[in-house]
TORMIBA-93277 format. One record per residue (C-alpha): x, y, z; residue in three letters. Coordinates in steps of 0.25 Angstrom, whole numbers, padded with zeros to 4 digits. Example, Ala and Ser with C-alpha at 12.3 -4.5 7.8 and 13.67 -1.06 7.14 Angstrom:
<pts>
{east=0049; north=-0018; up=0031; aa=ALA} .
{east=0055; north=-0004; up=0029; aa=SER} .
</pts>
This chain:
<pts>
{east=0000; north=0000; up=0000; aa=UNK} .
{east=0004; north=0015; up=-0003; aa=UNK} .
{east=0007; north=0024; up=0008; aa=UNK} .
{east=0004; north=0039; up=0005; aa=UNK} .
{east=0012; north=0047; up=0013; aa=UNK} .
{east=0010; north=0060; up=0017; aa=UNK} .
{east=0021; north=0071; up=0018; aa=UNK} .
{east=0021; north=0080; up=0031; aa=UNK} .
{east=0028; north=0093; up=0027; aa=UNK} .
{east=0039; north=0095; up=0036; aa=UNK} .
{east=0037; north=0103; up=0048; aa=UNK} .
{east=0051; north=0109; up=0045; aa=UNK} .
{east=0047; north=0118; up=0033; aa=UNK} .
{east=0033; north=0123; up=0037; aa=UNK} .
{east=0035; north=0137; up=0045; aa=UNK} .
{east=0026; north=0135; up=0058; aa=UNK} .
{east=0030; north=0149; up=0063; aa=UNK} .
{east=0027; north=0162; up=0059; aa=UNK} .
{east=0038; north=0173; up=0061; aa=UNK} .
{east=0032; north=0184; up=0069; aa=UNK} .
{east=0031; north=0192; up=0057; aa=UNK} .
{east=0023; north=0182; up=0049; aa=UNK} .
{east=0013; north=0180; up=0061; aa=UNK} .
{east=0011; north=0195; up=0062; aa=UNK} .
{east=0010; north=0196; up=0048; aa=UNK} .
{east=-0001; north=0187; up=0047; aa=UNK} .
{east=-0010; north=0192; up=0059; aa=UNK} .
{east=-0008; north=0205; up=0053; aa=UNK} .
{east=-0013; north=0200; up=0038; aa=UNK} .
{east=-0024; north=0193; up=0045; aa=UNK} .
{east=-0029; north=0203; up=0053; aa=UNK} .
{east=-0028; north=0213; up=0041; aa=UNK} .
{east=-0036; north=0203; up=0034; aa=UNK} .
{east=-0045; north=0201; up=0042; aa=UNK} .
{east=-0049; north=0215; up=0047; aa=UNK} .
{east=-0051; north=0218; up=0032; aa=UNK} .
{east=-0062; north=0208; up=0030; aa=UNK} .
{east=-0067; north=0214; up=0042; aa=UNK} .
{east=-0068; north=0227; up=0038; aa=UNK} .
{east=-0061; north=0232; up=0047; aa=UNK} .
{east=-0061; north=0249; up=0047; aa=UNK} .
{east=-0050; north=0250; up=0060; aa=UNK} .
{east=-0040; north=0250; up=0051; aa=UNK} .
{east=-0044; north=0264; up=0044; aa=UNK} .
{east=-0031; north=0271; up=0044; aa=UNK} .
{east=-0026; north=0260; up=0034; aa=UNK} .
{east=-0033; north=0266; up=0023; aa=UNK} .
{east=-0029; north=0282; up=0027; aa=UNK} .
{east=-0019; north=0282; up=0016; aa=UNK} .
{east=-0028; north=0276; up=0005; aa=UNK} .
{east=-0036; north=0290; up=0000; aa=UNK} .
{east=-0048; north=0287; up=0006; aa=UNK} .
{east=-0058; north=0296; up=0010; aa=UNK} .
{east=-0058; north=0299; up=0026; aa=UNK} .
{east=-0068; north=0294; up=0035; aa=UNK} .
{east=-0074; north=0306; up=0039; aa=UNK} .
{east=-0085; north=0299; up=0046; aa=UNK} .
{east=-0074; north=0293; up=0056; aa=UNK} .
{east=-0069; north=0307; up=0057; aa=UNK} .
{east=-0081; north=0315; up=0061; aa=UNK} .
{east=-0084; north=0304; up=0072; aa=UNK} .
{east=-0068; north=0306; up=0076; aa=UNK} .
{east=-0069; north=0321; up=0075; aa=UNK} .
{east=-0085; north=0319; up=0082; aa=UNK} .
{east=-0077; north=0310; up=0093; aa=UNK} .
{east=-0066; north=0320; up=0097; aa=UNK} .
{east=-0073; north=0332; up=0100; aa=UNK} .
{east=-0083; north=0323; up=0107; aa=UNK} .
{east=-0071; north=0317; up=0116; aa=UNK} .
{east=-0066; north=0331; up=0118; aa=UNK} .
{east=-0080; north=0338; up=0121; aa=UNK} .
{east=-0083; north=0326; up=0132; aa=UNK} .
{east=-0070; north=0325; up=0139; aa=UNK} .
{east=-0072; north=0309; up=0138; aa=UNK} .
{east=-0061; north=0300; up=0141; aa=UNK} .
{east=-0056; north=0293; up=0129; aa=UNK} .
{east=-0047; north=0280; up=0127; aa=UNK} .
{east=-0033; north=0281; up=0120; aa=UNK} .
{east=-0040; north=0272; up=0109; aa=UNK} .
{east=-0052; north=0283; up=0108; aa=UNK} .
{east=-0041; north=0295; up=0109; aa=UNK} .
{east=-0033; north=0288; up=0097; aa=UNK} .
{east=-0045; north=0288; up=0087; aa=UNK} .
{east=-0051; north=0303; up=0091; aa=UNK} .
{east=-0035; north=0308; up=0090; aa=UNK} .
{east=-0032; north=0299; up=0079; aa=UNK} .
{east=-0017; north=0294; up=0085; aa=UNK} .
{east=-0016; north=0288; up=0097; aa=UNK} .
{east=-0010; north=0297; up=0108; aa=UNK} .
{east=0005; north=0294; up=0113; aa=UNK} .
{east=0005; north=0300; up=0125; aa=UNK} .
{east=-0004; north=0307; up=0137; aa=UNK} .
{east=-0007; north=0317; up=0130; aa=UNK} .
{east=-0010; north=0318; up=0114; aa=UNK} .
{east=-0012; north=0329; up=0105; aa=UNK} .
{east=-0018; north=0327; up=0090; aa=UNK} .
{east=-0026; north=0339; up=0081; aa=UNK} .
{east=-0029; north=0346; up=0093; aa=UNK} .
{east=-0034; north=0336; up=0103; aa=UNK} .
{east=-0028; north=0333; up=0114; aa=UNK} .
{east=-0029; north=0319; up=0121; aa=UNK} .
{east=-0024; north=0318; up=0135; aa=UNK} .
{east=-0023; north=0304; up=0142; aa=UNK} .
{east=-0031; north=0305; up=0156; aa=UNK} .
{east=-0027; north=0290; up=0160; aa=UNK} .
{east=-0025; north=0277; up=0153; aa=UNK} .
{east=-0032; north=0277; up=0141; aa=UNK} .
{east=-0040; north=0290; up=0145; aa=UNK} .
{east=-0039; north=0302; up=0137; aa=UNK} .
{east=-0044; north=0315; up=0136; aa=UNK} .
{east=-0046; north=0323; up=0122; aa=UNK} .
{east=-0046; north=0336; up=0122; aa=UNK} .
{east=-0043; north=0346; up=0112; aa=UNK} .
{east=-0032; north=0356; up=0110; aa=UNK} .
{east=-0036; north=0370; up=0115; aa=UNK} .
{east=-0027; north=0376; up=0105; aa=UNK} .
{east=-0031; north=0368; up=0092; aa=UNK} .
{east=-0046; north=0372; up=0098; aa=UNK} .
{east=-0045; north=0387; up=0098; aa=UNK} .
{east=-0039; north=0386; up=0085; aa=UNK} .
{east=-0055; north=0382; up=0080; aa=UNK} .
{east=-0060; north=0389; up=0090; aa=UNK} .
{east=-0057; north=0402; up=0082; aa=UNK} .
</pts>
């Protein structure tokens, strides 16, 4: 009787580890791909450079935001103080096209804005 045989590739020539930039590589491709099936907008600065036309909705809501978070006096998150500034602020106290953001405590800040920049409108 004939005996069919079946090769087992050899264990030696098969790569069973990634280098650390591989394995990065591929999380980063795979969450790529998959926040682009999911539509994913969080990502918007991506596309600033392509010509299109700005999101003036998202602007008037910022802008609305801002002088709503200045007018109150609430307390705001560093995350919250990030998106109304538009960077993040490095140190206590931060200072972006006229507003002023002043850490109270941990991850408690203040915006106010800049009397100077203010009575420049004012007039």
């Amino acid at each position: 009787m004939a005996t069919t045989e079946q090769k087992v590739p050899n264990s030696d020539t098969l790569p069973t580890e990634l280098k650390a930039e591989q394995a990065l590589g591929l999380i980063g491709l795979g969450l790529m791909q998959k926040m682009s099936r999911d539509g994913c907008s969080g990502w918007d600065w991506v596309s600033e450079g392509s010509g299109d036309k700005a999101d003036l909705v998202a602007l008037r809501q910022r802008l609305e935001l801002t002088a709503l978070a200045i007018k109150t006096g609430a307390p705001l998150t560093t995350s919250e103080v990030t998106h109304l500034l538009g960077s993040r602020p490095g140190s206590s106290k931060a200072e972006r096209g006229g507003l002023i953001a002043t850490r109270i405590s941990r991850n408690v800040w203040k915006l106010t804005q800049n009397e100077k920049e203010n009575s420049y409108w004012r007039n």
